[in-house]
C-alpha positions in Angstrom: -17.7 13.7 -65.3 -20.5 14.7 -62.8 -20.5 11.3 -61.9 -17.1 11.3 -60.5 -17.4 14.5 -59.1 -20.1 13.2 -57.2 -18.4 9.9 -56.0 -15.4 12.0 -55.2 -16.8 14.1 -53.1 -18.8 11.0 -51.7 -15.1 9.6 -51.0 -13.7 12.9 -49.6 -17.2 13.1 -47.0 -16.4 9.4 -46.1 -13.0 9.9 -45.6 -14.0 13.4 -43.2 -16.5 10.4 -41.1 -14.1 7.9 -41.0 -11.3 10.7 -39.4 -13.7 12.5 -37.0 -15.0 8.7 -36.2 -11.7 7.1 -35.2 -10.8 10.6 -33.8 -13.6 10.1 -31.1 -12.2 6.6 -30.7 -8.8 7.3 -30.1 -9.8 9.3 -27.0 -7.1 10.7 -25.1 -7.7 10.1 -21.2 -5.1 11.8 -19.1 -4.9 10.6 -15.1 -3.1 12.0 -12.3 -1.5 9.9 -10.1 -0.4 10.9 -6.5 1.7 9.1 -3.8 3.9 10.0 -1.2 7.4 8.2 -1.9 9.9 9.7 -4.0 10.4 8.2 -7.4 13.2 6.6 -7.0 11.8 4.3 -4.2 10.9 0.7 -4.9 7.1 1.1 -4.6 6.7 3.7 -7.3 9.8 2.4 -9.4 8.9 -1.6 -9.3 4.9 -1.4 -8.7 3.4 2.0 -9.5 5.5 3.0 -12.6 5.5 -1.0 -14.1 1.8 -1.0 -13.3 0.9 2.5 -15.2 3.4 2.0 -18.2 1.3 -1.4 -18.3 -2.5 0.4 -18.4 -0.5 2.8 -21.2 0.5 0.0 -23.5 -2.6 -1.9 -23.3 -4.5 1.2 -24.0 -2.1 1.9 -27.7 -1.1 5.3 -25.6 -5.5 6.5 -25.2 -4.5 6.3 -21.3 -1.5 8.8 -19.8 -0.8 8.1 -16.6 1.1 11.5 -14.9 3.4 10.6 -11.9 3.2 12.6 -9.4 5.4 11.2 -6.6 6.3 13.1 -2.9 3.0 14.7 -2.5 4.0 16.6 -6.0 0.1 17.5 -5.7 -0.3 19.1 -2.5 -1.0 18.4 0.9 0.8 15.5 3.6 0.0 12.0 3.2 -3.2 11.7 5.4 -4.8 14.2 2.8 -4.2 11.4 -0.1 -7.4 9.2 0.1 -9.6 12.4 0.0 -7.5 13.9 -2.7 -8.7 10.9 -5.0 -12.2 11.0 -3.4 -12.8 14.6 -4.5 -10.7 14.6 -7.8 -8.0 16.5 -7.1 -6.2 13.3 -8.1 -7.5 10.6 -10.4 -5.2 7.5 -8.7 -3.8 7.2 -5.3 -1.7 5.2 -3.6 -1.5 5.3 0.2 -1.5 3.8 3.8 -5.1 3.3 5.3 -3.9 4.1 8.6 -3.2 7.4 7.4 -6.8 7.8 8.0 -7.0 6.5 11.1 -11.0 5.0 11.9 -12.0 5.7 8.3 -11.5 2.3 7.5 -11.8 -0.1 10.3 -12.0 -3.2 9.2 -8.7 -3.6 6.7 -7.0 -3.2 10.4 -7.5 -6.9 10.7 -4.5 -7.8 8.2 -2.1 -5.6 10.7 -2.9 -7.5 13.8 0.5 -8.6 15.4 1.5 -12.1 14.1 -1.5 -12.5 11.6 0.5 -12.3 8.4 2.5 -14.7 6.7 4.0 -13.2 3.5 3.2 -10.3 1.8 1.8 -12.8 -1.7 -0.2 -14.8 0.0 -1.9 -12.0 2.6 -2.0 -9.3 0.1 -4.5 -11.5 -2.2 -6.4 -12.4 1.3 -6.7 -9.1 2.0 -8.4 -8.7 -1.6 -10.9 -11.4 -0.8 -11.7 -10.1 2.2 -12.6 -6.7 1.2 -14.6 -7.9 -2.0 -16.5 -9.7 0.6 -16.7 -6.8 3.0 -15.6 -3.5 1.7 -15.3 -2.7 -1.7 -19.3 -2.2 -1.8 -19.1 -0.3 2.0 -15.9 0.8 3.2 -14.3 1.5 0.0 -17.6 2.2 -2.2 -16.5 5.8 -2.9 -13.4 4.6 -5.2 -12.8 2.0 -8.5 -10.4 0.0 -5.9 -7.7 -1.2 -8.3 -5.4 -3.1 -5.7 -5.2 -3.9 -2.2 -2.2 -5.4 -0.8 0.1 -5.3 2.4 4.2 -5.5 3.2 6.5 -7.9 4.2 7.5 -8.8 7.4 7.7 -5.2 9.6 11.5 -4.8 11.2 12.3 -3.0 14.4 15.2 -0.2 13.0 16.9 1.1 16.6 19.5 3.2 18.0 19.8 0.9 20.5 19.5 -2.8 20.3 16.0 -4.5 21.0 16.0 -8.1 21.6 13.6 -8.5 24.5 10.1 -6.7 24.5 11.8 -4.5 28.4 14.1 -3.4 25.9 10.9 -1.0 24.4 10.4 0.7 27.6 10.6 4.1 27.2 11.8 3.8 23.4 10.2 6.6 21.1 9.0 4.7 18.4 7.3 5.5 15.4 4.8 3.1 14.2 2.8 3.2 11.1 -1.0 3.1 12.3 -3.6 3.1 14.9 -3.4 -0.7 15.2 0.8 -1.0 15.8 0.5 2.2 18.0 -1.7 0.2 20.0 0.7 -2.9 19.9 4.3 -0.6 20.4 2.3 1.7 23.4 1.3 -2.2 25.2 4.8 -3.2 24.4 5.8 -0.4 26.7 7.2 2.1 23.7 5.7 5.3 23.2 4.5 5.8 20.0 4.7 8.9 18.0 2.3 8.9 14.9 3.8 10.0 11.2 4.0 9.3 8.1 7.5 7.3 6.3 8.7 10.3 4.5 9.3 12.3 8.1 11.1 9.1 9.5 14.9 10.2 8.9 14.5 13.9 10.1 12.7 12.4 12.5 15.4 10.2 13.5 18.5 12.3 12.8 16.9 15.1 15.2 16.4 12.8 18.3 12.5 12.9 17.8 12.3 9.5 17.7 14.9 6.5 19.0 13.7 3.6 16.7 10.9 3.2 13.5 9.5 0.0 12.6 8.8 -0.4 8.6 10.1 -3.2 6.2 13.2 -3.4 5.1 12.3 -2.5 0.9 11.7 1.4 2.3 14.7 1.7 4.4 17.1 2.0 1.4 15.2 5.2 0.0 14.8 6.5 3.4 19.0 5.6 4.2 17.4 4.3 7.6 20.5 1.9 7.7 22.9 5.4 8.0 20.6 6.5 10.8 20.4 3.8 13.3 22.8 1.0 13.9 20.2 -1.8 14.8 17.8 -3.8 13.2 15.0 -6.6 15.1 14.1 -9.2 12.9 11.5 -12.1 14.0 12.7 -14.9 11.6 9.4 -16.3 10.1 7.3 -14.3 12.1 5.7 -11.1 11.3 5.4 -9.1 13.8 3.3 -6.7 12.0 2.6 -5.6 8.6 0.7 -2.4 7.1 -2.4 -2.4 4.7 -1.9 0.0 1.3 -4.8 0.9 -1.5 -4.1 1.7 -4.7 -7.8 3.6 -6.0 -9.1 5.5 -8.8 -11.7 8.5 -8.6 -15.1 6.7 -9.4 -16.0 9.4 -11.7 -13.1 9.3 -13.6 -13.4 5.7 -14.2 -17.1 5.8 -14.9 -16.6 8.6 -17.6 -13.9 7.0 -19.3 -14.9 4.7 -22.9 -15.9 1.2 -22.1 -13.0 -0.1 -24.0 -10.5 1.8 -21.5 -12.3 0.8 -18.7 -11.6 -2.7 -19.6 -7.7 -1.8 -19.7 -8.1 -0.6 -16.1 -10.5 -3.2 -15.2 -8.0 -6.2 -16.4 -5.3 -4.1 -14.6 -7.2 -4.3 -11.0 -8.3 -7.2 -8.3 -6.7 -9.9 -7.0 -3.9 -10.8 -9.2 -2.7 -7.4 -8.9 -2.5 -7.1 -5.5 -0.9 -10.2 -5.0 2.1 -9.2 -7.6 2.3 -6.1 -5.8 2.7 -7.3 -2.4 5.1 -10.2 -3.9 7.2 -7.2 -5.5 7.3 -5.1 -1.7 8.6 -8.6 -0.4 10.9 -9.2 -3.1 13.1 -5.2 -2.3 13.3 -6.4 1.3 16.6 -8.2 0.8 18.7 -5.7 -1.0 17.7 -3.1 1.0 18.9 -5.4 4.2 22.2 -6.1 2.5 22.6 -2.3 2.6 22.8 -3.0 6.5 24.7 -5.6 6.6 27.2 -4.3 3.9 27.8 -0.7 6.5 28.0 -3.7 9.6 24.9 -3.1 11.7 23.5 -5.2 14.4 21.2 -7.3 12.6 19.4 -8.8 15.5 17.6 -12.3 14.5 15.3 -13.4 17.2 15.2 -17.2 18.0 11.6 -18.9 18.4 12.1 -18.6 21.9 12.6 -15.0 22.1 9.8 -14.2 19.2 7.4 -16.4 21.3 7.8 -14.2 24.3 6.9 -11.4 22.0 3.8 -13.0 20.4 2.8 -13.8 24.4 2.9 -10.1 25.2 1.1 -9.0 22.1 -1.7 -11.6 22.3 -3.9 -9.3 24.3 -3.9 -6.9 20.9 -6.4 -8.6 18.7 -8.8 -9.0 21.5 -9.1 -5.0 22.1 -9.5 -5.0 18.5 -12.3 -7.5 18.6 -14.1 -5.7 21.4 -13.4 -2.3 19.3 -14.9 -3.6 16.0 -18.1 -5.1 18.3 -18.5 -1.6 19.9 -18.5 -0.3 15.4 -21.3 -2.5 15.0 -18.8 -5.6 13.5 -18.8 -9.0 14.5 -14.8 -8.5 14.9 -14.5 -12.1 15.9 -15.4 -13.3 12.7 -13.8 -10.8 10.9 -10.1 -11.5 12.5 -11.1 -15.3 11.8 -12.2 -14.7 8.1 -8.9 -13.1 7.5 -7.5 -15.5 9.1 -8.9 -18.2 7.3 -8.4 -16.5 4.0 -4.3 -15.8 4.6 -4.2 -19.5 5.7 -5.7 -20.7 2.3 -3.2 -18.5 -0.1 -0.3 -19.1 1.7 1.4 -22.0 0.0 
C-alpha cells in the first residue's frame, strides 16, 4: 500500500512538472500594433490584419496581435516610427517620409519614374536595404517588411494634363522627395499626412493630392475632386512604407515564436504586400469612374514631357546623398538594377 502511495504521489508531482512545464511553454506574448489608417482601409484589412491573424495561427494563439488602427495609441503619424523605437508600440506600420531625413537612402525607390510595379519594386526595395540598411539605417527595429505602392495618381479639382497645368496648384505630396518633384513641377507643396487629405481638401487647403488609387476609396477622394492624372505604364512616383517590430520585444520573446515572426518577415512578405496595395487600385478607380470623373490617361507623348521635366530630380538627390556621405550615384543605380531584375 505504501508503495502505491508513493508512486501516486510520484504521479501526482509529475503531473504538477509536466502542467507548470507546458505552462512556461505556452507563453502568452501580447503585441501592440499601431498605424494610421482606419480599419476598414485596404492596408490594415488586406495586409496588416491577413498578416497578424497569420503570426496568430502559426503561433497555436501564444502570439496576440492588438489592432490599434487611426493612431488609436496616441500621437500623429510622424510620431509612429519612434512609438515602436521606444516601446510604446510593439509593431508599426508607416510612411518613412513621415520622418523626413531620418532615413535617406529608402528615398531612392520614390525617385520620379524609377518604379515599375509595386511586386517587383517592393522586393527590390527589400534587397536593397538588407544590403544597406537593415544593419544601419534601420538597426534600431526587427524590420519585418519593406515594400512601396502602385503607380502614384494626380487626384484634382481641376484637370492636369500638361506639367503648366501645376503652376500654382496646392498640392499635397507624401514626402520630402515628391515635394521636391511637385515644388520643380511648379506646384506648391503642402506637407501632411493621408488621413488629413479630405478635410484638407473639402476646406480649400489644398486643390489636388497625389496618392494611389487603393487609399482613395477610404479616404472618398473620388467625392472630393472631380479629376484624376494617370501616366499609363509610367509611375510617376511611388512612396516607401516599413512595417517593424520593437527589437526588444522581439529579442525577449521564446525562440520558437521568434521563428513564427521570423518566417513571417523579409522578402516574400514585402513583395505580397506591395502586390496586395497594387491589387485595391482598381476598385477603388472604378469608384471614380462609376460617380463619372475625368479620368485623365496621359499618352507617351504627354508622360514623356513629364519624365523630361522631372529628370533634373534624381540628380539633386544624388548630389544630396554625396553631401550625407553616400555614393548616391550608386545607390539610385543599385536600385535601379535591383527593380530591373524582379520585374518580370
Amino acid at each position: 500500500m505504501k508503495i502505491l502511495k508513493t508512486v501516486a504521489r510520484g504521479v501526482a508531482v509529475a503531473a504538477i512538472l509536466a502542467g507548470t512545464s507546458a505552462t512556461a511553454f505556452a507563453q502568452e506574448v501580447t503585441l501592440k500594433m499601431h498605424q494610421f489608417l482606419p480599419a476598414q482601409a485596404n492596408v490594415p484589412k488586406l495586409v496588416l490584419d491577413v498578416w497578424a491573424d497569420k503570426v496568430e495561427a502559426e503561433s497555436q494563439g501564444r502570439i496576440k496581435i492588438e489592432r490599434y488602427p487611426s493612431m488609436q495609441l496616441g500621437g500623429k503619424p510622424p510620431a509612429l516610427i519612434g512609438q515602436v523605437q521606444d516601446g510604446i508600440a510593439d509593431i508599426v506600420w508607416t510612411v518613412v517620409g513621415y520622418t523626413p531625413g531620418r532615413f535617406p537612402q529608402a528615398e531612392v525607390f520614390e525617385l520620379p519614374f524609377t518604379m515599375t510595379n509595386a511586386e517587383a519594386t517592393s522586393r527590390a526595395y527589400w534587397e536593397f536595404a538588407e544590403a544597406n540598411m537593415l544593419d544601419k539605417d534601420y538597426a534600431p527595429f526587427k524590420v519585418i517588411a519593406v515594400w512601396v505602392h502602385g503607380p502614384g495618381v494626380i487626384h484634382s479639382k481641376a484637370p492636369i494634363t500638361s506639367v503648366a497645368d501645376l503652376n500654382g496648384v496646392k498640392l499635397r505630396a507624401p514626402t520630402r522627395v515628391t515635394n521636391m518633384l511637385f515644388s520643380s513641377l511648379g506646384a506648391t507643396p503642402i506637407g501632411m499626412p493621408v488621413p488629413a487629405v479630405p478635410e484638407a481638401l473639402s476646406k480649400g487647403v489644398i486643390d489636388a493630392t497625389v496618392i494611389p488609387w487603393e487609399v482613395t476609396a477610404a479616404l472618398k477622394v473620388s467625392e472630393l475632386v472631380g479629376n484624376h492624372t494617370t501616366f499609363g505604364d509610367e509611375s510617376l512616383y511611388t512612396t516607401s512604407f516599413i512595417f517593424a517590430m520593437n527589437k526588444e520585444k522581439y529579442e525577449s520573446m521564446p525562440d520558437d515564436l521568434k521563428a513564427v515572426i521570423d518566417a513571417n518577415s523579409g522578402a516574400d512578405v514585402s513583395a505580397w504586400a506591395g502586390k496586395v496595395m497594387q491589387a485595391s487600385d482598381e476598385p477603388a478607380m472604378q469608384i471614380a469612374v462609376d460617380r463619372g470623373n475625368n479620368i485623365i490617361e496621359l499618352t507617351p507623348e504627354q508622360v514623356a514631357e513629364w519624365k523630361a521635366a522631372a529628370e533634373p530630380i534624381a540628380g539633386e538627390w544624388v548630389e544630396e546623398m554625396n553631401a550625407k556621405g553616400f555614393d548616391g550615384q550608386a545607390l539610385l543605380d543599385q536600385a535601379k538594377a535591383l527593380i530591373a531584375k524582379n520585374t518580370k
